[in-house]
C-alpha positions as CSV (number, residue, x, y, z in Angstrom):
1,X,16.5,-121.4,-96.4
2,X,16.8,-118.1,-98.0
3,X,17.8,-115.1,-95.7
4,X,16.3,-111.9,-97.7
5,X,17.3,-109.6,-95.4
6,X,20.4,-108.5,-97.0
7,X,19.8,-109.5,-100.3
8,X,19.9,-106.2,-102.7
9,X,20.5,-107.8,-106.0
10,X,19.1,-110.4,-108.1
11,X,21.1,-112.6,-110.8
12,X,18.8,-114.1,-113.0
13,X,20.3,-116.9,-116.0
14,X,18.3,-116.5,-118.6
15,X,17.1,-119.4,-121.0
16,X,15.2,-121.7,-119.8
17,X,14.3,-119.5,-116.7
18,X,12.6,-116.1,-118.4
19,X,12.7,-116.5,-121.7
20,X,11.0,-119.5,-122.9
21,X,14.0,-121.3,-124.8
22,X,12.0,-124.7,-125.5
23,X,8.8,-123.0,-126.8
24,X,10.9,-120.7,-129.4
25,X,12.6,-123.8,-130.6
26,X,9.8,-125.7,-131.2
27,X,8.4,-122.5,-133.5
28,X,12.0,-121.6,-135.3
29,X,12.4,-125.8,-136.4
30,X,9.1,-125.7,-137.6
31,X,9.5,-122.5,-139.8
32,X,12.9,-123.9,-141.0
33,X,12.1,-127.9,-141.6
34,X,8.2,-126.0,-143.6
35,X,11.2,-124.1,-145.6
36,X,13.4,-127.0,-146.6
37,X,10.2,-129.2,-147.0
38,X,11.4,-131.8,-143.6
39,X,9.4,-133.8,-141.9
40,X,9.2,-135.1,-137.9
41,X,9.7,-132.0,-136.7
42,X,7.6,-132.9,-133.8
43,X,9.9,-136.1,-133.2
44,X,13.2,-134.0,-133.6
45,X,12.0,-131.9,-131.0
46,X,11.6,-134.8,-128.6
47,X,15.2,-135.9,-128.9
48,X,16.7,-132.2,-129.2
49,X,15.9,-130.9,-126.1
50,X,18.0,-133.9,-124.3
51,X,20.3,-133.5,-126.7
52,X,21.1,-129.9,-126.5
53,X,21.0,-130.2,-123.0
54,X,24.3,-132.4,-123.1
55,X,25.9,-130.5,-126.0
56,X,25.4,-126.7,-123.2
57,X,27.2,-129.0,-120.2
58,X,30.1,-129.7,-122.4
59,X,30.5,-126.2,-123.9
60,X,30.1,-125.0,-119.8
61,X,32.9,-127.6,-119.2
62,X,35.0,-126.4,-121.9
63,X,35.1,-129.8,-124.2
64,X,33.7,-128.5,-127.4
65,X,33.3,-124.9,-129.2
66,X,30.7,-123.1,-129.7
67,X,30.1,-123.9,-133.3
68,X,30.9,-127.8,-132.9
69,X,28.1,-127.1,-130.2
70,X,25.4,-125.7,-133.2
71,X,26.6,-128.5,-135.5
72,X,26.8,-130.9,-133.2
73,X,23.6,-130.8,-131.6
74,X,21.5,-130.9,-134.9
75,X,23.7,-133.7,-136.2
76,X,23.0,-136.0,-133.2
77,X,19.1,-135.4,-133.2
78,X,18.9,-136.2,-136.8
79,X,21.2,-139.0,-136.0
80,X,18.4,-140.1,-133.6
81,X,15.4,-140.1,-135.6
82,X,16.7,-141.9,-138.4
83,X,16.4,-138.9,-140.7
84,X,19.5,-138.6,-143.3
85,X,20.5,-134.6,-143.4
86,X,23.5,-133.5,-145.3
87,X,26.1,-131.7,-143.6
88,X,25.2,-128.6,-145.8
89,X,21.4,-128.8,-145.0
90,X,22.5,-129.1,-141.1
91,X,25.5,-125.9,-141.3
92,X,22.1,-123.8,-143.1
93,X,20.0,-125.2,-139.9
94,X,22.0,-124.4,-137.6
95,X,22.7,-120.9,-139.1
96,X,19.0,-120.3,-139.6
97,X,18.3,-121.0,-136.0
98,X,20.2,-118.8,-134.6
99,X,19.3,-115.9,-137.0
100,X,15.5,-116.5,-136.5
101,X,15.1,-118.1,-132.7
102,X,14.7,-114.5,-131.7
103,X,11.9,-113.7,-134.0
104,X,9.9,-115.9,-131.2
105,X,9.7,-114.2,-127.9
106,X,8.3,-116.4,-125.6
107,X,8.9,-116.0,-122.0
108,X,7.2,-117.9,-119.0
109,X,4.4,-117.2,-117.2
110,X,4.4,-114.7,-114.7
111,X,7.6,-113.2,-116.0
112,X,6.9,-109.8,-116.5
113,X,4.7,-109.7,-113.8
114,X,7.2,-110.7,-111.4
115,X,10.3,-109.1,-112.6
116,X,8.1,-105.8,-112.2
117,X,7.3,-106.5,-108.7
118,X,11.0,-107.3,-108.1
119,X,12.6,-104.2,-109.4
120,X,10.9,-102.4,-107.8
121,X,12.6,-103.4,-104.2
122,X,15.6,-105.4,-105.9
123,X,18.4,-104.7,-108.3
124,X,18.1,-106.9,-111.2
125,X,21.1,-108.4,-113.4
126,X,21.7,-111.5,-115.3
127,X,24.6,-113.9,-115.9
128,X,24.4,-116.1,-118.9
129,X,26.5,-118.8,-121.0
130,X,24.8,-117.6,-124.2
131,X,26.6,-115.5,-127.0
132,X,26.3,-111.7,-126.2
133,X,24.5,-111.0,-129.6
134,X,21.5,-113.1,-129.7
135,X,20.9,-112.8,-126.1
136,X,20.8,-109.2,-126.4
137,X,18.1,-109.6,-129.0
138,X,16.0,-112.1,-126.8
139,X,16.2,-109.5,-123.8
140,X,15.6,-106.6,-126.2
141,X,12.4,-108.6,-128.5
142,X,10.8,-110.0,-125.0
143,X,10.6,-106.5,-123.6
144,X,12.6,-107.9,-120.7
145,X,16.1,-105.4,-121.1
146,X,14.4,-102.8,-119.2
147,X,14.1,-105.1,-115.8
148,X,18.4,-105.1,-115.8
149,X,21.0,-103.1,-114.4
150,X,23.7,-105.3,-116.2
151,X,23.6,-108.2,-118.7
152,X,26.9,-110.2,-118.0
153,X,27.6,-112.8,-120.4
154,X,30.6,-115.6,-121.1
155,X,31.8,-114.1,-124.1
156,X,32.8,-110.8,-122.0
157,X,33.1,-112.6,-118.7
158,X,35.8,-115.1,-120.8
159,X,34.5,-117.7,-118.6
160,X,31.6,-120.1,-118.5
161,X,29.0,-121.2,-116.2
162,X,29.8,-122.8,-113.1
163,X,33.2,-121.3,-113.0
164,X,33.8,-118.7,-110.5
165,X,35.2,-116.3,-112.9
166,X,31.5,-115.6,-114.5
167,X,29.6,-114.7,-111.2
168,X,32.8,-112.5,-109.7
169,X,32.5,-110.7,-113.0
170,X,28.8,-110.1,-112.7
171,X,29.3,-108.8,-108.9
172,X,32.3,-106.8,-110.0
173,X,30.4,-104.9,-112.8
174,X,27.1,-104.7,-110.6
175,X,29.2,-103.6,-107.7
176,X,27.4,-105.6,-105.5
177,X,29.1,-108.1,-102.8
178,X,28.1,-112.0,-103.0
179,X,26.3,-111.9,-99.1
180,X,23.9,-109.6,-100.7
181,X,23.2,-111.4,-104.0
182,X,21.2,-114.1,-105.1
183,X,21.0,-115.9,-108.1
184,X,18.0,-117.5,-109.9
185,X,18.4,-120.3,-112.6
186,X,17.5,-123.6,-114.4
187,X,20.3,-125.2,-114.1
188,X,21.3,-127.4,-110.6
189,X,25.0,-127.1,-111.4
190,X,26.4,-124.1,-113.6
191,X,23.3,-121.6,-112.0
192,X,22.7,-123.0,-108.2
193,X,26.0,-124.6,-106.9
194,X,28.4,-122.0,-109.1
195,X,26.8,-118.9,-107.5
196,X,27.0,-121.0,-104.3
197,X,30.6,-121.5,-104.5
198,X,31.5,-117.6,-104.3
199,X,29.3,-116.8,-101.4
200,X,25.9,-115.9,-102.5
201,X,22.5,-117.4,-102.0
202,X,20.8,-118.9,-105.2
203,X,16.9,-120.7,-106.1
204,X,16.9,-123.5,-108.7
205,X,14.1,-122.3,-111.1
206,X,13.0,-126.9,-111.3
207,X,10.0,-126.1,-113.8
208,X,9.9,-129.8,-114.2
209,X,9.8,-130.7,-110.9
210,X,12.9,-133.2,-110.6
211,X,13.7,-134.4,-107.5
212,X,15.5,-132.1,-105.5
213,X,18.2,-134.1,-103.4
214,X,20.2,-130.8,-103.0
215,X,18.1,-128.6,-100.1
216,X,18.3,-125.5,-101.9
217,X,15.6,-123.5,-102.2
218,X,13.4,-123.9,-105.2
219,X,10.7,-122.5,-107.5
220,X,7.9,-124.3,-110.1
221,X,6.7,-120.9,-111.3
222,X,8.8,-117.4,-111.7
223,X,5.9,-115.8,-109.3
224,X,6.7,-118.3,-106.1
225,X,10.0,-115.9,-106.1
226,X,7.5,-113.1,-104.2
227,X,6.7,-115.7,-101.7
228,X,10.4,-116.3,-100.9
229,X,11.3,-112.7,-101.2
């Protein structure tokens, strides 16, 4: 149960819960594997998401880099679909990808619609795990900067993702106090339970409708946040 009353901010993460991560990835492989002549690009893009998934919970839980991560990830779904990729080819798809994901701007339905409704009785932030330069680009591309007070991020928070160092940083530099803060996100464990842990309220953004066994409050669509607020 959320209690809005003294909520006055509003953390949002930001792949996978605005901007469209999935949708833009699907687009960016397909310009790069039509450039180096690839094919099953729809069958890498079954096993990446999983994939990547597993590769963003070990970089949140400090077991790899963030370069193993962009290697690492493309190396695996290859792996997986039997498709023989050198390392050079992967270290240039892995560079392309992050130089042209933001060429996509994809973002989910309802966003903008209900980030306007929001500012205008909420502040709006976000936290996010991603590198400071390319989400900067997917805020500024989407048209979605304007909606935030502050961006924080892990690079200038020097912490990742669940840990309580990331969301006291983002309430430090939006001069906010946790009670009155809640936080929106994808993911169950570094979005939900870490803003949990320092005190404020949070909503698990389950677009794919997983079980929830956790009895926080959740939303299918970004607009169901004005039915709870």
């Amino acid at each position: 149960m959320i209690v809005k009353e003294h909520i006055t901010d509003l953390f949002f993460d930001l792949d996978h819960t605005i901007y469209d991560f999935d949708k833009n990835s699907a687009l960016t492989f397909n310009a790069v594997f039509a450039e180096m002549q690839l094919s099953g690009v729809d069958n890498f893009m079954t096993h990446f998401k999983t994939i990547n998934n597993a590769y963003w919970e070990r970089f949140a839980n400090e077991e790899i880099s963030r370069d193993f991560l962009r290697y690492g990830r493309l190396k695996d779904t290859f792996s997986a679909i039997n498709l023989k990729v050198s390392d050079d080819n992967i270290h240039h798809i892995a560079n392309y990808f992050i130089d042209n994901l933001t060429n996509y701007n994809h973002v989910f339905t309802g966003a903008h619609e209900t980030l306007t409704h929001l500012k205008s009785k909420y502040t709006l932030h976000i936290i996010t795990n991603g590198p400071e330069g390319v989400q900067h680009k997917k805020l500024k591309n989407a048209q979605l900067d304007h909606y935030f007070k502050t961006i924080t991020n892990s690079e200038k928070a020097g912490v990742k993702k669940p840990h309580p160092g990331i969301f006291n940083y983002a309430l430090k530099l939006a001069n906010v106090k946790p009670q009155n803060s809640l936080m929106i996100g994808d993911n169950i464990n570094a979005d939900v339970h870490g803003a949990l842990n320092v005190g404020m309220q949070a909503v698990w953004f389950n677009e794919f409708k997983l079980e929830n066994t956790t009895g926080v409050a959740e939303v299918q669509q970004l607009k169901q946040l004005l039915d709870i607020l």
